[in-house]
N, C-alpha and C positions, 0 to 999 in steps of 0.2 A: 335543159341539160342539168344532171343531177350536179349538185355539189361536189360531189367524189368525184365523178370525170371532170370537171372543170382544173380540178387540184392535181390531177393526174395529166392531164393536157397543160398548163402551168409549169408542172417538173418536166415532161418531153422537153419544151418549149427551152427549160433554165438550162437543161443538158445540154441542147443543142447550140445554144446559143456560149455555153462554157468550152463545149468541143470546138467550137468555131475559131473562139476566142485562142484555145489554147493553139489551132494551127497559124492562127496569123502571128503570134509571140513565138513561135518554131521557125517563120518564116523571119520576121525579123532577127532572131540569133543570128539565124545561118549569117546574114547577108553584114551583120555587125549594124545594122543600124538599132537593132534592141539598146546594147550599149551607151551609143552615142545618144538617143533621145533619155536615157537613161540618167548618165551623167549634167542632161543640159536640160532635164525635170528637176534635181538634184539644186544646178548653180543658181535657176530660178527662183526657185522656194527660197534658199539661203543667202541668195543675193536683193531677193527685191521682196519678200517676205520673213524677213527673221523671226517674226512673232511665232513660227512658224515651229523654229529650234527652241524657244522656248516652252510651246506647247510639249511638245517630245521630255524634255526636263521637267516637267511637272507630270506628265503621264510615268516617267518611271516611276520618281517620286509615290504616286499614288499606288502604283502597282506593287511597289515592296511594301508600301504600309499597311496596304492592304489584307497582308499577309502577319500570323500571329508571332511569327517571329523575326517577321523586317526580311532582310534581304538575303539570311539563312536560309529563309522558309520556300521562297520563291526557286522554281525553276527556271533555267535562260528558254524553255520552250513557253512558256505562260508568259515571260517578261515580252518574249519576242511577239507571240501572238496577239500583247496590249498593244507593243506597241506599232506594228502594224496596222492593224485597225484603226486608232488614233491618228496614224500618222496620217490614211488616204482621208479619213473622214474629215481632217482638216486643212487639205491642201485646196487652197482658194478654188472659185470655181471659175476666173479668168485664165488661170492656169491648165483646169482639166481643160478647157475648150482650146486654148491654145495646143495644148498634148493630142489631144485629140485630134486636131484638122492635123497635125506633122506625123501622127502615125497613118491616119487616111494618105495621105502623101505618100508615103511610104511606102504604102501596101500599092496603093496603083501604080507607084514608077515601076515594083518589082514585075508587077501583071504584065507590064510593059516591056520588061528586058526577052 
């Protein structure tokens, strides 16, 4: 298989798997549990990783410095898209797995109802 379909079967694959994604965070709104694993991703990180909220404070830090006139120069879309980024790439990875198996949870009690 040439290189170009490969890259082409890879993006099917990323969509599908995005569209996927985006109906199960649909299904979790509706039913409120998006929310509540939301809030209790949230009291984790900041209850039993604080390093956590620190990182975030030094990510803005950087991201207005970044910029040639500091924190004029920056937009809250550029601030927000650091610190997003930032934020997922550094939430522990006992955490994503624990997130993980309570939204798997989730999704099959609804399958269930």
């Amino acid at each position: 298989m040439t290189e170009q379909k490969q890259e082409t079967k890879k993006g099917k694959a990323a969509k599908e798997e995005r569209k996927e994604a985006s109906k199960i965070v649909h299904r979790l709104q509706e039913s409120g549990d998006f929310q509540r694993l939301q809030e209790q991703l949230l009291c984790k990180i900041l209850y039993d990783h604080p390093e956590w909220w620190d990182k975030m404070r030094q990510q803005v830090r950087e991201s207005v410095q970044s910029k040639e006139a500091g924190v004029l120069d920056i937009t809250l879309d550029e601030l927000s898209h650091d610190l997003v980024k930032a934020g997922k790439d550094a939430v522990p990875e006992e955490i994503r797995e624990a997130m993980m198996a309570q939204i798997q949870e989730a999704v099959a009690s609804q399958s269930h109802r």
